[in-house]
N, C-alpha and C positions, 0 to 999 in steps of 0.2 A: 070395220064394217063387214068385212068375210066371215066374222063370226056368227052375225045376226042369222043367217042365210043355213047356220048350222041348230044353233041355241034359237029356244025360247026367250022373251025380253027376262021372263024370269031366272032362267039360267044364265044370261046375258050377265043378268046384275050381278049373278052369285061369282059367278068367271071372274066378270073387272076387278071386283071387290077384294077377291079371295083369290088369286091366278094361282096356280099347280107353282109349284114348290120346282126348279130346277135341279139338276144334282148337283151341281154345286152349291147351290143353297144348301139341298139336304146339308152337305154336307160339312158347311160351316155351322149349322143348327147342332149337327152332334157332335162338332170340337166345342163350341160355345157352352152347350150339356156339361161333357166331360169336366171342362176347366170349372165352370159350377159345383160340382159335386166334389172337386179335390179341394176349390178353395174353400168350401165349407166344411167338409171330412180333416183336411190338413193346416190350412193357413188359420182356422180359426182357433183357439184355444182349447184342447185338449183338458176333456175335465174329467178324471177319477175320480168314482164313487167314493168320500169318504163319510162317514155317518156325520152327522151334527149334536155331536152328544148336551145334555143338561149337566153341568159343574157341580160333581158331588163337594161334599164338605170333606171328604176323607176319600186314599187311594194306600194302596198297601205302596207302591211304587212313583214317584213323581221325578218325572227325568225332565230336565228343565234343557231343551233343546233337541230338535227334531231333524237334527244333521245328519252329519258323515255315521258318527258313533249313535247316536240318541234313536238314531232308528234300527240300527244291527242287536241294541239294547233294548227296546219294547218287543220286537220279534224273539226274541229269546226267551223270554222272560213269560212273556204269553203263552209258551209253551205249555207250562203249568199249569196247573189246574185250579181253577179257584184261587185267581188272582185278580188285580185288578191295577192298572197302571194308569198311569195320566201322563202327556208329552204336552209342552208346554214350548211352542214354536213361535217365535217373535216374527218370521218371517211369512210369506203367503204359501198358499197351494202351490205345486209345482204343474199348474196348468197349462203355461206358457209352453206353447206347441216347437217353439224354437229351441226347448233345452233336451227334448230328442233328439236335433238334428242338429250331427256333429258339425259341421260346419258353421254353425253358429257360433261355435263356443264362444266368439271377439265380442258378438253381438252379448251378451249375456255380460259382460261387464261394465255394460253402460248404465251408470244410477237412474237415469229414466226409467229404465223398466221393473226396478224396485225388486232386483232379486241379489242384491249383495250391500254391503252395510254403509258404500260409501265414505268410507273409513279415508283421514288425512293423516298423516305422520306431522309431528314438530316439523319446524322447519330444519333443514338437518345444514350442517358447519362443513362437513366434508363429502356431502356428495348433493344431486339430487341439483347439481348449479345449473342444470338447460330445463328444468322443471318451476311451474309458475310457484314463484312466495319460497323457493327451494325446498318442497314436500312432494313426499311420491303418498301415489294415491295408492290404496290397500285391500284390494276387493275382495272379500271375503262373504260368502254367500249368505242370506237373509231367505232362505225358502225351504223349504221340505226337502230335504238329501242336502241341505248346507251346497259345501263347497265339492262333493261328490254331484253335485246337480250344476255348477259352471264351470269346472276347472277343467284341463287339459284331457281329462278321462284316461292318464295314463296310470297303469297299473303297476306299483312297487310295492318292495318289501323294507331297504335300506340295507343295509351291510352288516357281518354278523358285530364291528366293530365299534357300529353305534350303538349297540346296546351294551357296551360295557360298563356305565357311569350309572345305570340302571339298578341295578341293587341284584342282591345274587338270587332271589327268583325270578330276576327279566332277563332274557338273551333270546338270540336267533335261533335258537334250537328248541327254545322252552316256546316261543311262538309257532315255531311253522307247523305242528299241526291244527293250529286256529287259519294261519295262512290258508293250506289245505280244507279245512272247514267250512271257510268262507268260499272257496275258490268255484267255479264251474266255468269252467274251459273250453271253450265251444269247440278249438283247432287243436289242439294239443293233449293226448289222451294221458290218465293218472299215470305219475311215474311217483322219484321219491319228491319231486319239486314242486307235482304239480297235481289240482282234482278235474273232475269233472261233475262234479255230486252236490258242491256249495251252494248257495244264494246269490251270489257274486256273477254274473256274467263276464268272465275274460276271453279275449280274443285278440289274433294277431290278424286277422281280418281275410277280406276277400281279393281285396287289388293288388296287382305286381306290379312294386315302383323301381323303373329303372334307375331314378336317380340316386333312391336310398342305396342300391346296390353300387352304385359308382361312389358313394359316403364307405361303403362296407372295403370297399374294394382300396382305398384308399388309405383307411387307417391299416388294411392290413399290409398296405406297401409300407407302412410307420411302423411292421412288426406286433400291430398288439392282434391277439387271438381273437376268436368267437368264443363267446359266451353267452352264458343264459343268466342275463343280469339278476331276475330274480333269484336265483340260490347262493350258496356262498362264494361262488366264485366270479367276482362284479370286473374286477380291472381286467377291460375290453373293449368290444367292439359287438353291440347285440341287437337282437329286434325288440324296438318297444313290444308290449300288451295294454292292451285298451279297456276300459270298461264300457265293450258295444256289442250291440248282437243283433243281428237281422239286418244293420246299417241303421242304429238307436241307441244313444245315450241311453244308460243303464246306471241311475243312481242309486243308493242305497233308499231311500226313498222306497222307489220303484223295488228293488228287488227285497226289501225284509220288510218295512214298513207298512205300505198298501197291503200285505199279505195282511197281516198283522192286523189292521183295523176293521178290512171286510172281514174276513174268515173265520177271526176267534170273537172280536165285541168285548176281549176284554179290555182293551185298548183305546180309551177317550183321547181323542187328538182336539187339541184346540190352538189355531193358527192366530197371524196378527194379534198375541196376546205376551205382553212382559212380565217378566217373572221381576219382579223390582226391590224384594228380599225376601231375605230366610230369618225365619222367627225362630229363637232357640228356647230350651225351656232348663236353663242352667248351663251346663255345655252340651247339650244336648240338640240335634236342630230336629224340630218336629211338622214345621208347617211351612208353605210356602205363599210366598202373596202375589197373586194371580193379576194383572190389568187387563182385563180385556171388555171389548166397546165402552171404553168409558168406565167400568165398576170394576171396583176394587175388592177382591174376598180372597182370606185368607185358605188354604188348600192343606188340609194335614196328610202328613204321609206315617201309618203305622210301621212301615220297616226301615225304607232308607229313602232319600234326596240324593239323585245322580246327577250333578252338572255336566254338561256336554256342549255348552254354549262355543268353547274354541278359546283361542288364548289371548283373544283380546277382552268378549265378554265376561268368560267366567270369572276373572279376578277383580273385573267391572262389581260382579255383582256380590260376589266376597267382600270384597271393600268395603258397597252399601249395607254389608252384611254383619260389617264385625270383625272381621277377620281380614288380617292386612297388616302390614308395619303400622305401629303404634302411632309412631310420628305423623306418619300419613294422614292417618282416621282421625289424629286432635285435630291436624289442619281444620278438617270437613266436621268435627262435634261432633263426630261418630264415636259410640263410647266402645272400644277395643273390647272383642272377647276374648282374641288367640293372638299376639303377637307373632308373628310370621312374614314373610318375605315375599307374598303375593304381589304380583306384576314385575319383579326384579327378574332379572337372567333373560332377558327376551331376544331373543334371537330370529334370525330370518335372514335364508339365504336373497343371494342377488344374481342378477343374470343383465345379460347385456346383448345388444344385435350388430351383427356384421351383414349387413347387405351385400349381396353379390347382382347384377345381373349378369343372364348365362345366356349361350345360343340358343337361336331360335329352333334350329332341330331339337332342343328339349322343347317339351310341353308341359307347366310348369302351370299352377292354379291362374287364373287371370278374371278379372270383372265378367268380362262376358262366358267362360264356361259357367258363374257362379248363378249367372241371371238368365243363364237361356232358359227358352221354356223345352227342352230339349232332357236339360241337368233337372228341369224340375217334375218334367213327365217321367223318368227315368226311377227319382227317386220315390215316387208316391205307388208306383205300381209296382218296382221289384227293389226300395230300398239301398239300389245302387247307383253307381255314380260318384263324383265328387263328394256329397253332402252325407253321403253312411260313414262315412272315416272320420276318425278325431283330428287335431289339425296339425296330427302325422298320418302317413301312410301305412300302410301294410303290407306284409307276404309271410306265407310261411316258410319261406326257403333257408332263415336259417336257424331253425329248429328244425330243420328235418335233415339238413346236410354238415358239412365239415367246414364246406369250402363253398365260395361266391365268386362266380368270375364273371368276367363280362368282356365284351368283344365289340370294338370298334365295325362299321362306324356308327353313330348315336339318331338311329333312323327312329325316336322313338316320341309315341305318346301315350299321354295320361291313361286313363280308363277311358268306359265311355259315355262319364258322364261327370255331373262339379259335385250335384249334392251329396255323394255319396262318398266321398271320402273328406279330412277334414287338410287343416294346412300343416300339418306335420308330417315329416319322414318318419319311415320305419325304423330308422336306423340310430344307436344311439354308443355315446361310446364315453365311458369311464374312464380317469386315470388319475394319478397320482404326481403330478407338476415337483413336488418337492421329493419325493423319496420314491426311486422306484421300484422300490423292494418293496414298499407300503401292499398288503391289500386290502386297503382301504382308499378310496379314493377321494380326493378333496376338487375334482373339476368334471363336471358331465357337458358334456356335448351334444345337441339337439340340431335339428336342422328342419325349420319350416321352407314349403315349396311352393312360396308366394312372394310376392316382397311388393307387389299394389295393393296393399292391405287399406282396406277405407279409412283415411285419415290415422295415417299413424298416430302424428300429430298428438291429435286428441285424446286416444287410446291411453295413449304414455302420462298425458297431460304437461307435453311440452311449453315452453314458453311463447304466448303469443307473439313475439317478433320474431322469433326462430319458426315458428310452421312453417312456412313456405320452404324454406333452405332445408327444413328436415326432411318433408315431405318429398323434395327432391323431384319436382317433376312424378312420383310416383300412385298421388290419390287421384281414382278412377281415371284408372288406365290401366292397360294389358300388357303393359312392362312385363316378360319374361323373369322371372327372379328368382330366387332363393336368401335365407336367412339364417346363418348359423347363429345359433345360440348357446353359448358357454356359461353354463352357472355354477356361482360360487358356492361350494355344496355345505361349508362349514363355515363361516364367517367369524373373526377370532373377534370381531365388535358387539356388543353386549348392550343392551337398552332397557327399557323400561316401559310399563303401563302406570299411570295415576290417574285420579279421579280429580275430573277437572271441576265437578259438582256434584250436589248429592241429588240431583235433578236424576229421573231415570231415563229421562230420554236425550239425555244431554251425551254425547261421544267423549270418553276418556280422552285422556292423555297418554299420545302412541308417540315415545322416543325409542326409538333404534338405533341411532348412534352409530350409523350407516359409515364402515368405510372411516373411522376412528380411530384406530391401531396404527399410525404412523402411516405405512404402507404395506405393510402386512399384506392385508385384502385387496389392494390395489395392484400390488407386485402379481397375488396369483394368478389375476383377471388377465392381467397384462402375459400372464407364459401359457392363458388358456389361447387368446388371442394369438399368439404368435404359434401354438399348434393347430388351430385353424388356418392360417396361414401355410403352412407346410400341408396340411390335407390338401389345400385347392392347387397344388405345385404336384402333388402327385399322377402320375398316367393316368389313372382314372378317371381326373376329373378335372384336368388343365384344359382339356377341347372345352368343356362344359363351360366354364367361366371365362366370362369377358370381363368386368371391371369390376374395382371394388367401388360404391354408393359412397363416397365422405361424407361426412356426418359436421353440421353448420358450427360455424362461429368459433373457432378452432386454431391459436395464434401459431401454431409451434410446427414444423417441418412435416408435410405428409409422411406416416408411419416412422416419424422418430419414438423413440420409447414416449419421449414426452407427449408426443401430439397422444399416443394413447391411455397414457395415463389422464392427460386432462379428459377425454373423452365419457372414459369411467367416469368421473367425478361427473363429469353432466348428465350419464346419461345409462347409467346402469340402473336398473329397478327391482322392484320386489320380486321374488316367484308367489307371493301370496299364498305361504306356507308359516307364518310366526309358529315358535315352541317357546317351552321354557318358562313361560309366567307362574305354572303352581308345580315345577320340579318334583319331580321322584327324588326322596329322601332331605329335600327341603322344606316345601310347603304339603306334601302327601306321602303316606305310606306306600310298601310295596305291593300293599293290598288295595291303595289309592285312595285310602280314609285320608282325610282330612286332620291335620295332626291338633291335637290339645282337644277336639270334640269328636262328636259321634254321630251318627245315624246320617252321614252324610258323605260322598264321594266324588272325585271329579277323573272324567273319563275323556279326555279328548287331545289334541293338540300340549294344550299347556302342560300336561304333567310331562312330556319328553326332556331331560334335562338338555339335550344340546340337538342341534339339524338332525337330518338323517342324509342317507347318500343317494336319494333318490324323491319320487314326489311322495307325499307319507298319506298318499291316500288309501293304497293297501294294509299299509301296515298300521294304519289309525283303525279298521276293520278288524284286524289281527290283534288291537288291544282291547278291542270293542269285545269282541267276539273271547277273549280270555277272563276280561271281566266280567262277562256277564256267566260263567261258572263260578267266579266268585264268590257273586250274589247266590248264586245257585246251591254255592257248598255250603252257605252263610245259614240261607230261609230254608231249601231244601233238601236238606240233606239224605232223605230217602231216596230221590230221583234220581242224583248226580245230578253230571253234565256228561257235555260231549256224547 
């Protein structure tokens, strides 16, 4: 009533109605603002301009996959003049806002969200026993930048020793400067290993992780050196490189592609569309047959057909193409044009987790750094934080120094935020378990800096009456952890791809043959394990760990050889790297023509005749990027390359 006495009734009314805004109010009004304007700018889908071309009848170039390689090959190629290319991506736009942010990377492997192939393996004899129907799941990327748009984002070359089965115009020396070509180095200025001028965004990042250096600190109490795993000298102890920049996943997509389709227009991109075969005109292949919404047209290309599908599709579609072991193709009344050994030699390494939980004085990824609004205001306005990192950490310290030490006592935490970094350590370390003279390495060591991962379980695609005991008390909770990861970098077991129909949207037939070899590959897993084992026994990093996580349903004596050997068998998995399906000087030449015809080529994963020593996501770039002077030296010969 003391108002009236001041106010008009009509002011009166305006007052009750409408009362002055408190500052507090204000000031929950412009958090409530802000968080609007991030979840609409950030959580929404992220959509790049790409054109919506009209499907000509003819393209000088049809690159049937818009991957890793498929897109470092349109941007090349577009380079020329008066050309015209077509990329032919089974998979969607890479608008999903979450495959910028490294932290996601786990999230991106869940077939819900339709950006990887959802691929099952056979059910496998010797391994894969704590996994449902005993098949591991095979995720391999279905979107624009493929498997450069979900995978780890870390950046390799492989060792100059895997390219020897290669043929004598492939090696580590005939590649690095495509390495270098491709490269752009945000942290690390040109030397002879390395650019800063490429397409490629690498980076050792922004954050200094204590822990990775107490990883570094360790192996070198084991004696092994520093190294800079990408050059030729890998048997070590190094810092990963990432494909991130600004605290952003950095696909090839993103860094050759998008270029590619705004800026030149020679470059028709057509997504969610199957290429479901190759028309040939004798031995000749000339067209390709296009599905997309529904209609079927057939696509000629006047110069060449470049598969880049990856090494489970391309020999998919070879098959339905003609081309393939004979035997195979009567099965399916596919009438053989090239007999050939398409989908044989399939290889794919494996990797396995050792759960630790560590002291509480580390600070180590946990649920609530990943979901504060704290991690997520951090990353939307400067990029850092937890969620800018791949799901290792960063430092530049040792590419800039000799030596890593570290000083007791472990007063230490994370950054200062979740979304900007991801769950990997920086630190990574190679060796040679059977020959230590080798330099070449057959065992890498990785170490994530989490271990409450959201439902491992699932992740893995464990056996539903083991989740509970796998998961260990561990999903959504702030369990303090860590996870080393040892993988098996060469696996001497050998599988296969077949066509399980002549359906095109039907999934082959993926045997890998997992863990085969008597014990072979069991043995090695087993001596990577037991140097993991000795790293956490070292001064660096015994304050750090408290216990090791066992792992369910497990008859045999905690840490007898056996208990870990069965372990393996249940519970070691992909790295979602397959090679091997159209071999170099098997199924392709070393110009990577496609052997008994013509006017056709396959660029990706499958032509690697065996693993590589590292993730082959660089060096799939590095043959991307040597192939496409190929084609160069092929059609244009006045221009070059390089």
């Amino acid at each position: 009533n003391e108002y009236k006495s001041y106010l008009s009734m009509s002011d009166y009314s305006v007052y009750y109605k409408n009362p002055p805004l408190t500052s507090g109010q204000k000031c929950w009004g412009i958090i409530i603002a802000v968080i609007l304007a991030i979840f609409y700018t950030c959580c929404l889908p992220f959509e790049p301009v790409y054109p919506t071309p009209t499907l000509r009848d003819e393209y000088d170039f049809i690159i049937v996959g818009g991957g890793t390689a498929g897109s470092v090959l349109a941007h090349r190629l577009a380079e020329q003049a008066n050309v015209s290319i077509l990329v032919v991506e089974a998979g969607r736009h890479d608008y999903d806002s979450s495959i910028r942010i490294p932290i996601a990377s786990l999230s991106l492997l869940d077939s819900d969200k339709n950006l990887v192939w959802g691929y099952k393996t056979s059910p496998q004899k010797n391994s894969a026993e704590g996994f449902v129907n005993n098949q591991m799941s095979l995720p391999l990327g279905k979107v624009l930048g493929g498997s450069s748009s979900i995978g780890d984002m870390i950046y390799g070359r492989g060792n100059p020793g895997d390219y020897m089965g290669w043929g004598s115009t492939w090696s580590w020396d005939s590649l690095l400067p495509y390495f270098l070509k491709s490269e752009r180095n945000i942290d690390i200025d040109s030397s002879s290993y390395h650019s800063s001028k490429g397409e490629m965004p690498v980076s050792v990042g922004d954050d200094e992780c204590i822990i990775s250096s107490m990883f570094t600190s360790a192996a070198q109490q084991l004696g092994y050196k520093l190294v800079d795993y990408t050059s030729k000298d890998q048997i070590g102890v190094s810092n990963l490189l990432f494909t991130v920049k600004d605290g952003e996943r950095w696909s090839t997509a993103r860094a050759y592609l998008e270029p590619a389709v705004n800026r030149r227009y020679k470059v028709h991109l057509v997504t969610s569309s199957i290429a479901s075969k190759i028309l040939f005109s004798g031995k000749r292949a000339v067209q390709v047959v296009v599905n997309q919404d529904g209609i079927t047209k057939p696509v000629r290309a006047k110069k060449e057909i470049i598969l880049t599908g990856g090494a489970i599709e391309t020999p998919k579609l070879l098959m339905l193409s003609g081309i393939g072991p004979a035997e195979e193709l009567n099965k399916h009344k596919i009438t053989p044009i090239v007999n050939l050994p398409v989908g044989r030699n399939l290889r794919d390494p494996l990797k396995f987790w050792m759960r630790y939980s560590v002291s509480d004085e580390v600070k180590t990824i946990t649920k609530d750094k990943v979901t504060s609004a704290k991690s997520f205001l951090e990353y939307y306005f400067s990029k850092s934080g937890t969620s800018s990192s791949s799901a290792f950490s960063f430092s530049r310290n040792m590419y800039m120094s000799q030596s890593v030490s570290f000083e007791y006592p472990y007063l230490i935490s994370l950054s200062s935020g979740s979304w900007s970094q991801s769950l990997q350590s920086q630190s990574t370390l190679f060796v040679n378990t059977e020959d230590s003279s080798s330099k070449q390495p057959n065992i890498n060591i990785n170490m994530l800096r989490a271990v409450s991962l959201p439902n491992q379980a699932e992740i893995l695609g464990v056996k539903y009456e083991l989740e509970d005991q796998f998961n260990a008390g561990l999903y959504d909770s702030n369990t303090n952890g860590i996870i080393f990861v040892p993988t098996l970098l060469h696996p001497k077991s050998v599988g296969e791809v077949k066509l399980r129909s002549t359906g095109i949207h039907d999934p082959p037939v993926i045997q890998p043959n997992y863990l085969s070899t008597d014990t072979d590959d069991v043995d090695t897993l087993l001596s990577a394990i037991r140097l993991v084992q000795r790293l956490t026994k070292q001064e660096s990093m015994v304050k750090l760990i408290k216990e090791h996580i066992p792992l369910p349903a497990n008859p045999h004596p905690v840490d007898s050889d056996e208990y870990w050997r069965h372990a393996i068998r249940q519970f070691a998995f992909t790295t979602g790297q397959p090679s091997g399906t159209c071999a170099i000087g098997e199924v392709v030449t070393e110009e990577l023509f496609i052997k008994g015809v013509e006017g056709i080529r396959v660029v990706d994963n499958s032509v690697f005749p065996n693993t590589l020593s590292t993730d082959s996501t660089g060096a799939l770039i590095g043959v991307a990027e040597r192939a496409a002077d190929l084609l160069k030296k092929k059609h244009f010969p006045v221009k070059g390359s390089m």
